[in-house]
C-alpha positions as CSV (number, residue, x, y, z in Angstrom):
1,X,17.7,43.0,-185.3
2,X,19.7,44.5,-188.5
3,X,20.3,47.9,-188.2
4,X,19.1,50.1,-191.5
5,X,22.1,50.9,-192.7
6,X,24.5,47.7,-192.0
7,X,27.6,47.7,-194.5
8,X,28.4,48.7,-197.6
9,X,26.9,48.4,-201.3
10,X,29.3,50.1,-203.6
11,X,31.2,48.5,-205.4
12,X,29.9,45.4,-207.9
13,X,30.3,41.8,-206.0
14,X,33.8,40.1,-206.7
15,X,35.5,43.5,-208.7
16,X,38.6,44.1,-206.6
17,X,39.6,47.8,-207.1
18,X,43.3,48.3,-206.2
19,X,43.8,49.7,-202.4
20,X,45.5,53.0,-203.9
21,X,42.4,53.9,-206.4
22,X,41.2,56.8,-204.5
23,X,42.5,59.9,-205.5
24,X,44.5,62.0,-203.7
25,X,42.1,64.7,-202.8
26,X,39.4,62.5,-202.0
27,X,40.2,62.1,-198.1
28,X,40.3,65.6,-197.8
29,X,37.1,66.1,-198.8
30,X,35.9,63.7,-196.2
31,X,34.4,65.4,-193.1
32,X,31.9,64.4,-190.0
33,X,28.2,64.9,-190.5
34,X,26.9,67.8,-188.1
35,X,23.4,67.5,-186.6
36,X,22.0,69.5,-188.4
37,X,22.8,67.8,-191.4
38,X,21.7,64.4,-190.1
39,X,18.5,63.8,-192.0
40,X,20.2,64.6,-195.5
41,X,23.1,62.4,-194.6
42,X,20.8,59.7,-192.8
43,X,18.4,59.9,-195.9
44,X,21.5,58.9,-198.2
45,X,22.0,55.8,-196.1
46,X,18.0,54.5,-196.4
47,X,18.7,55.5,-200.4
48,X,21.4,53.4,-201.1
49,X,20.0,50.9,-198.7
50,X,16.9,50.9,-200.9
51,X,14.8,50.7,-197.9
52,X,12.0,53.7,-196.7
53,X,13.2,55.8,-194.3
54,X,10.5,55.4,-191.4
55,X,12.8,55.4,-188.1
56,X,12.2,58.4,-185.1
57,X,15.8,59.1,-185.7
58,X,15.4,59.9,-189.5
59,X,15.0,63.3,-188.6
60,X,17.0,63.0,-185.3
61,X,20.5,62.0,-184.2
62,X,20.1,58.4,-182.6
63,X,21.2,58.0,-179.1
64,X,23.5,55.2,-180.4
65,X,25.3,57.5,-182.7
66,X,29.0,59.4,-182.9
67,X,28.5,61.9,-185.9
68,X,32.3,62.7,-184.6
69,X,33.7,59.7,-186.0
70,X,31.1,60.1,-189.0
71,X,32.4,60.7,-192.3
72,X,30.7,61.9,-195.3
73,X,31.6,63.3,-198.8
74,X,29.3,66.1,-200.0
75,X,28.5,67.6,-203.8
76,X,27.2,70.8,-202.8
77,X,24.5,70.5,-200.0
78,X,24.2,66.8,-201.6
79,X,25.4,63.8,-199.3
80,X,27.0,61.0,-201.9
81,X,28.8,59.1,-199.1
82,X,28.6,57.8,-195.8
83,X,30.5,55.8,-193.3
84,X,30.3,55.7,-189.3
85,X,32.1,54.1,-186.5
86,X,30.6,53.3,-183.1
87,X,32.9,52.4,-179.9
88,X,32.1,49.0,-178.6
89,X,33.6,46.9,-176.6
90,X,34.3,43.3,-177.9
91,X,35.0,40.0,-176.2
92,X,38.1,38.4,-177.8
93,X,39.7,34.8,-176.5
94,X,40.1,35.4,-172.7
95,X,39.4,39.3,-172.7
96,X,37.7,42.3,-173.9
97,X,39.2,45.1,-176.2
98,X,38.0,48.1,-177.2
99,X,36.8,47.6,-181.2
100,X,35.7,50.4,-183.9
101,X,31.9,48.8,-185.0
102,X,32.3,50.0,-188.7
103,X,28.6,50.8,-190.1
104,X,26.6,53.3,-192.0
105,X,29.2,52.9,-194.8
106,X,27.5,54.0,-198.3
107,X,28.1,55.4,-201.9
108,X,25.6,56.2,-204.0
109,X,25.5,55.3,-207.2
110,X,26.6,58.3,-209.3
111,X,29.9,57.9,-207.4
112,X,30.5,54.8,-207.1
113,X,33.9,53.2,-208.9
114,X,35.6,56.4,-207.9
115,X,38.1,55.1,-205.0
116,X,35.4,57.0,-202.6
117,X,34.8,53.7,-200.1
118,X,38.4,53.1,-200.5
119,X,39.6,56.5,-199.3
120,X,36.7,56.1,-196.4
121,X,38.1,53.0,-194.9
122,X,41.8,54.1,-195.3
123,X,40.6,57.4,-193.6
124,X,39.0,55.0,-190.9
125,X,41.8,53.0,-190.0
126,X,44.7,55.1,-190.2
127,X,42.8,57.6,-187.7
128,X,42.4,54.4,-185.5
129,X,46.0,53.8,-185.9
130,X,47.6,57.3,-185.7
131,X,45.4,58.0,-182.3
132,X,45.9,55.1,-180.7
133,X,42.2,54.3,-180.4
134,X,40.7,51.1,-180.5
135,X,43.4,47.9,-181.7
136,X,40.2,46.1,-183.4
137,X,37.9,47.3,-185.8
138,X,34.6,45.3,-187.1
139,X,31.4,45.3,-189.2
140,X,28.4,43.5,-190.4
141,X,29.1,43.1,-194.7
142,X,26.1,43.5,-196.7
143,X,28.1,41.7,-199.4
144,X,30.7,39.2,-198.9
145,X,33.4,40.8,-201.9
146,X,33.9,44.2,-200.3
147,X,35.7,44.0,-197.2
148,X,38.3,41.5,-197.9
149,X,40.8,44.2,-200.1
150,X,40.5,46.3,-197.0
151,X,42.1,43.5,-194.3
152,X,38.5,42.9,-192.7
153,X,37.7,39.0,-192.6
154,X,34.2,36.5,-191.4
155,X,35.5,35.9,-188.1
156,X,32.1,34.6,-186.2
157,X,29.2,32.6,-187.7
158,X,25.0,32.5,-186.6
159,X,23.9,29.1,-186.8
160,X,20.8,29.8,-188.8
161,X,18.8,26.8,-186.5
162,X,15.1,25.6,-187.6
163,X,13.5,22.6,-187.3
164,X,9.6,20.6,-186.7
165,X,8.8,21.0,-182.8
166,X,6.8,17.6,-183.1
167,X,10.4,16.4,-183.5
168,X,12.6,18.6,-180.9
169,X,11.9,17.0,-177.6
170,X,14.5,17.1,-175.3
171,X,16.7,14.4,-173.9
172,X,15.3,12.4,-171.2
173,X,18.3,13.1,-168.9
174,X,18.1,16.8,-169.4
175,X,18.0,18.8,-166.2
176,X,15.7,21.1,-166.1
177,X,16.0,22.3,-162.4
178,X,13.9,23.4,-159.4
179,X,13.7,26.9,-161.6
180,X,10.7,29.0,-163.1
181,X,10.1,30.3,-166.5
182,X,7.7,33.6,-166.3
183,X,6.4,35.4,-169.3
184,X,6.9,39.2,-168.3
185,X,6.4,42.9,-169.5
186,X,10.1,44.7,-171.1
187,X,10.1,46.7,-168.5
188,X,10.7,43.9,-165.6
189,X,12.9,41.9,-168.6
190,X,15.3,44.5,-169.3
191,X,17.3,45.1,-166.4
192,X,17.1,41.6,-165.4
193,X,18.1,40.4,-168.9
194,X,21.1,43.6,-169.1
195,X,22.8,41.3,-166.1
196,X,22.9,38.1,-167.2
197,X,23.9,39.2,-170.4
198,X,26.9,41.3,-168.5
199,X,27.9,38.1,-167.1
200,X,27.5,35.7,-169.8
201,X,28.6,38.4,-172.4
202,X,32.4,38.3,-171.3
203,X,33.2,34.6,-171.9
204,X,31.6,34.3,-175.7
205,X,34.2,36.0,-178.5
206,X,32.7,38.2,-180.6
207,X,29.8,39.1,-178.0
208,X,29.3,42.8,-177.5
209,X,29.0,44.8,-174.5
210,X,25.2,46.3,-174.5
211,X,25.4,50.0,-172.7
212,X,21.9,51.8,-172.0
213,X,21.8,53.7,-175.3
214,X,22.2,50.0,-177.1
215,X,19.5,48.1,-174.9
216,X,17.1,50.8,-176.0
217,X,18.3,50.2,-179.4
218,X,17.7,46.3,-178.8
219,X,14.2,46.7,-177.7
220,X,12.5,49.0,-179.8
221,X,9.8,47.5,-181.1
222,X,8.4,49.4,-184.3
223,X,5.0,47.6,-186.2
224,X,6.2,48.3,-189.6
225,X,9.1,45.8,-189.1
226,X,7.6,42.7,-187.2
227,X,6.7,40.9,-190.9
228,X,3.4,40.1,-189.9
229,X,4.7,38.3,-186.4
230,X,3.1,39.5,-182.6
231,X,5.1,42.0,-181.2
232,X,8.5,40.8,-179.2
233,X,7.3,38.9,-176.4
234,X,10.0,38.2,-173.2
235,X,10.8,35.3,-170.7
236,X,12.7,35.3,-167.2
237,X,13.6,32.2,-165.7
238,X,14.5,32.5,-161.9
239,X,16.4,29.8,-159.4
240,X,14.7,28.6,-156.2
241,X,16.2,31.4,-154.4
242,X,14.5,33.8,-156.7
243,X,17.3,35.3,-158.7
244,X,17.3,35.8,-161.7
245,X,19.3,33.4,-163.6
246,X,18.3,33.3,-167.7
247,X,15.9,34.9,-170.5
248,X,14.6,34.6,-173.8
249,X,13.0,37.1,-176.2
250,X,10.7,35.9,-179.1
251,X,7.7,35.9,-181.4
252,X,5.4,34.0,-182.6
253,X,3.9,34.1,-186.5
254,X,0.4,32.5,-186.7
255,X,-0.4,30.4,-190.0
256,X,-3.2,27.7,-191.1
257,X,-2.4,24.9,-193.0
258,X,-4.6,24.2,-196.1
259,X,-6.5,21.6,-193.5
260,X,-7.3,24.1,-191.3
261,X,-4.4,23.2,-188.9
262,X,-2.5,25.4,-187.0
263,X,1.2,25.7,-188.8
264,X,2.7,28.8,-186.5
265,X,5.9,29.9,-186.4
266,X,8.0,30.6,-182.8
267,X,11.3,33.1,-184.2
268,X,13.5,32.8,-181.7
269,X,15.6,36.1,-181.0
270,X,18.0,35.4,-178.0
271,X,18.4,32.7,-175.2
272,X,20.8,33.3,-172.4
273,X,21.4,31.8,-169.5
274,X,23.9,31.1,-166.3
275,X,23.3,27.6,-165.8
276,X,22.4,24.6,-167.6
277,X,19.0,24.2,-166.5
278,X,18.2,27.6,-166.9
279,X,18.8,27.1,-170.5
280,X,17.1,23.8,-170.9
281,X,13.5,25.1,-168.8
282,X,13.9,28.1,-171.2
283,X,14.0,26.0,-174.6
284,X,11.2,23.9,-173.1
285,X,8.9,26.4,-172.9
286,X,9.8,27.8,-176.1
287,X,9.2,24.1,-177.6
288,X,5.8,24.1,-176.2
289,X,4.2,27.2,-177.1
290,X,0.4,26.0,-178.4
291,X,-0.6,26.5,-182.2
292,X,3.3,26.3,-183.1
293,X,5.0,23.7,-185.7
294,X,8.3,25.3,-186.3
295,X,11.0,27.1,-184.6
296,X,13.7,29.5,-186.1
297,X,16.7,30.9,-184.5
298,X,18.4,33.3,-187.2
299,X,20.6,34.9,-184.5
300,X,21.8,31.5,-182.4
301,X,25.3,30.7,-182.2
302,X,26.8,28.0,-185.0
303,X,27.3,26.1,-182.3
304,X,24.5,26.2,-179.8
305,X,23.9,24.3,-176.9
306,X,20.7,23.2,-177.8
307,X,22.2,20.7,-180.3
308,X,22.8,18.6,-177.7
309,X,19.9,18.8,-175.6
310,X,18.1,17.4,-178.3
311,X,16.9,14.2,-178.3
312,X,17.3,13.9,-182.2
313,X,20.4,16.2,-183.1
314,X,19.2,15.5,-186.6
315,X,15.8,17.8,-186.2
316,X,17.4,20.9,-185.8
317,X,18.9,22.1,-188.9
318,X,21.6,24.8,-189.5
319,X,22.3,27.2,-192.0
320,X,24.9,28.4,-190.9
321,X,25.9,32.6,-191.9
322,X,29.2,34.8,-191.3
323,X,28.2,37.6,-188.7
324,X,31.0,39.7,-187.5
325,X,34.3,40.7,-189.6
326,X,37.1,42.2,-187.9
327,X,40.0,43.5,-189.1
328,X,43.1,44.0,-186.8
329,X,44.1,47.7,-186.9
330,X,47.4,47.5,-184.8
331,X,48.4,43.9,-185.3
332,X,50.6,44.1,-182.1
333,X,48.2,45.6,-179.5
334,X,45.4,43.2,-181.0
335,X,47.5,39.8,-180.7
336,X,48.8,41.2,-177.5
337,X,44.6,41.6,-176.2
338,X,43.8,38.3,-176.4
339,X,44.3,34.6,-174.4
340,X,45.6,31.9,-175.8
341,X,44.8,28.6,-174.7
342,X,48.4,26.8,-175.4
343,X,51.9,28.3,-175.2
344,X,52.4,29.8,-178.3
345,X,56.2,31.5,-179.6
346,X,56.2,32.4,-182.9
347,X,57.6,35.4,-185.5
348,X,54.6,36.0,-188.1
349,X,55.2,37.5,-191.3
350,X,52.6,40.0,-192.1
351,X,51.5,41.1,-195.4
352,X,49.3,44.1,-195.3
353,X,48.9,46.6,-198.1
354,X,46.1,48.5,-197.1
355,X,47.9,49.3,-193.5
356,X,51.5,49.4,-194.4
357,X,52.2,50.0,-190.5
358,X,51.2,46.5,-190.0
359,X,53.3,44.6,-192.3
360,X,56.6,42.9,-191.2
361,X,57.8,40.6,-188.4
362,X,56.1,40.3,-185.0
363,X,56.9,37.7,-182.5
364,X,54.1,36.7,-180.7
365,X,54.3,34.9,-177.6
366,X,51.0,34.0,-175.5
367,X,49.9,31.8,-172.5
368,X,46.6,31.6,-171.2
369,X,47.4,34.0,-168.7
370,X,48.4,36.6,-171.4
371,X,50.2,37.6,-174.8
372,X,53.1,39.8,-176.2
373,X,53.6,41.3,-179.9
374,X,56.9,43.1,-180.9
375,X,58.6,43.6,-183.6
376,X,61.4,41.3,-184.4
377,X,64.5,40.8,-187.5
378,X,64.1,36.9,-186.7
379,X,63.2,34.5,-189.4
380,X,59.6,34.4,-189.8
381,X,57.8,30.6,-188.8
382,X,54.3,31.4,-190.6
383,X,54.0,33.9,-193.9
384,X,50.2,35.2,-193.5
385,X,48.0,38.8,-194.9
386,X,46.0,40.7,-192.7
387,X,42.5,39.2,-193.6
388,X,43.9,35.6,-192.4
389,X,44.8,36.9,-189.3
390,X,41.4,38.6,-188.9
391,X,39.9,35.4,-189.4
392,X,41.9,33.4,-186.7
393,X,41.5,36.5,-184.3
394,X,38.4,34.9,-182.4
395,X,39.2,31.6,-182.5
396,X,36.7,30.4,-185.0
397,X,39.2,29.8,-187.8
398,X,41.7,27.5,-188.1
399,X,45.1,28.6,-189.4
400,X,45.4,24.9,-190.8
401,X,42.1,25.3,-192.7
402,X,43.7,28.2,-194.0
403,X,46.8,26.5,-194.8
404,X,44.8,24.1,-196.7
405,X,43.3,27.0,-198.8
406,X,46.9,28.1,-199.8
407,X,46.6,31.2,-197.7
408,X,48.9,30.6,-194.8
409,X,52.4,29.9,-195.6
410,X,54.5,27.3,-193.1
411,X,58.2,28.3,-193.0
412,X,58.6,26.1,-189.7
413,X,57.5,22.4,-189.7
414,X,55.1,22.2,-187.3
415,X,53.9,26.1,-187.2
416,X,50.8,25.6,-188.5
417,X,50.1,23.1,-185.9
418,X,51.0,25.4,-183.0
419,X,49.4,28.2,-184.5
420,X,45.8,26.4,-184.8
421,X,46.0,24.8,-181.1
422,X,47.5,28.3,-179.8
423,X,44.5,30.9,-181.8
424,X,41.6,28.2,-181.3
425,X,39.0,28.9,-178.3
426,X,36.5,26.4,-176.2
427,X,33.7,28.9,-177.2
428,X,32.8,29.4,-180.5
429,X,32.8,33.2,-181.6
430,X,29.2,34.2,-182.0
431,X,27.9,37.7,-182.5
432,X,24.2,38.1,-182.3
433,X,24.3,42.1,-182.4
434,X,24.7,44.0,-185.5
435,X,25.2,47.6,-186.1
């Protein structure tokens, strides 16, 4: 599910304001929402968002939320900005780090072109930096022009999967186990789902760690935004011994083609599981729900398993869309966070306007068993800006590919080469929950 206020609308797609265009007296001016002024500032957001404020927590402060690390910008008792952060934990390559889930961010339109977003995400990230807080920071872009002048970069993908059911049938060698699949209420899914999803969680970069607060957030289930679909319905699957060991959460739109023939929809909202089968037994049943012709899976990873449990790979299409962008706030406690999967001893040359603190020469020098970033006054093998290291942070992105796009500069022979085996991943980064 998107959140209301997901990212940022203010500035005109593709106009590149320079990083210094705020003026001086605009950070001061910037200040956490109390709550009591939640519903004015919370109102802005739905504004600018151009959607109708209809939430329980329009009025109220949402369990979800830190109105500390709010900020807003106020004419009078008038909100004209927003922006929020929210502490998550991410899963990088081989780890988990503590990231800053940008959101709420907003400028309405009589200030917009003003240097006020600008002065809100330099506000943002130098706290982050001068407090030490979290090394990563991320958000969900409503736009794809914003974020990239202010170091953040697409670093994870959905895979945007449809197809015909008449033509999904599984392989014939699929195992589908000695398991069950049992429709069940939300209140016997959620805590069995919250502990796979623990499990499973830590090996996927760019999952999220789901706290009580963000499970309630999950699972609410409001009329007004089902879009004429049944409400969520949920799935357990459970091993011969009993345990619990996947689940599924979905609805199904009902439709009539002009023949009178049933022409449903089953949207697809999250499959995980621990095991192969598991998986498999849960698609099945998803594949065979009656009055159904299509299946969508907005929120599935670009590179689900499913693809290859099909018997005709061809049938399910993708369409594929960025998810998560992350920006490194401390480019040495970030590299030195993650895995990497082959030995990797380089000096990077980092260009990064936006956070001057960042930019220089680190050495960087990983393992799969761990990393180390440090300064260094060696020659640098690979010349790179802070939104190309974003991109490469969860293994998604290729510093080749990069390379080819004339954004990654090779000062060594063969640094590129080390660079993309050393920052890839065996999972693809997938991040199914935005904020």
């Amino acid at each position: 599910m998107r959140a209301e206020v997901v990212g940022d609308l203010s500035a005109a797609a593709g106009r590149h304001l320079a990083v210094d265009d705020a003026p001086a007296d605009l950070a001061a001016r910037l200040r956490p929402a109390t709550p009591a002024e939640w519903p004015a500032f919370s109102r802005t957001m739905s504004a600018v968002f151009g959607s109708e404020p209809s939430s329980a927590w329009t009025d109220e402060v949402p369990p979800v939320a830190e109105l500390d690390r709010s900020l807003g910008l106020w004419e009078g008792e008038r909100v004209v900005a927003t922006a929020g952060i929210y502490g998550r934990e991410l899963t990088v390559p081989g780890a988990v780090v503590p990231c800053a889930g940008v959101t709420w961010v907003t400028v309405s339109p009589t200030h917009r072109r003003r240097g006020v977003l600008t002065a809100m995400m330099r506000r943002q990230l130098t706290e982050l930096h001068e407090q030490q807080r979290e090394p990563v920071a991320a958000l969900w872009a409503s736009e794809g022009a914003i974020y990239g002048r202010f170091g953040y970069a697409p670093a994870a993908e959905l895979g945007g999967l449809s197809g015909r059911i008449a033509e999904l049938g599984l392989r014939p060698d699929v195992d589908l186990g000695a398991g069950a699949v049992t429709p069940v209420e939300v209140e016997e899914f959620r805590d069995a789902a919250a502990r796979v999803h623990e499990q499973v969680r830590r090996f996927v970069p760019g999952n999220l760690a789901r706290t009580t607060p963000w499970w309630d957030r999950l699972l609410e289930d409001r009329p007004e935004r089902r879009g004429g679909a049944t409400a969520r319905r949920y799935l357990l699957h459970t091993g011969p011994d009993g345990a619990v060991t996947g689940y599924a959460a979905y609805r199904v739109t009902a439709a009539w083609d002009d023949h009178g023939a049933p022409d449903g929809t089953v949207s697809v909202e999250e499959v995980r599981a621990l095991d192969t089968p598991a998986y498999a037994a849960l698609w099945r049943y998803l594949l065979s729900i009656d009055l159904v012709r299509t299946v969508r899976a907005r929120t599935a990873s670009a590179d689900e398993p499913l693809r290859h449990l099909v018997a005709d790979p061809r049938a399910l299409h993708r369409r594929p869309l960025d998810s998560l962008w992350v920006r490194l706030v401390d480019v040495d406690r970030a590299l030195a966070a993650r895995r990497y999967p082959a030995p990797i001893d380089l000096v990077l040359e980092v260009r990064d306007e936006f956070c001057p603190w960042n930019a220089g020469r680190w050495r960087l020098s990983g393992h799969p068993a761990g990393g180390y970033c440090g300064r260094t006054d060696r020659d640098p093998d690979l010349v790179l800006g802070s939104e190309e290291l974003a991109a490469a942070y969860l293994g998604g992105v290729s510093p080749a590919s990069l390379q080819a796009a004339g954004r990654v500069t090779e000062v060594s022979p063969g640094a590129v080469t080390l660079a993309a085996t050393a920052f890839s991943w065996p999972v693809t980064p997938w991040c199914p929950d935005d904020f």
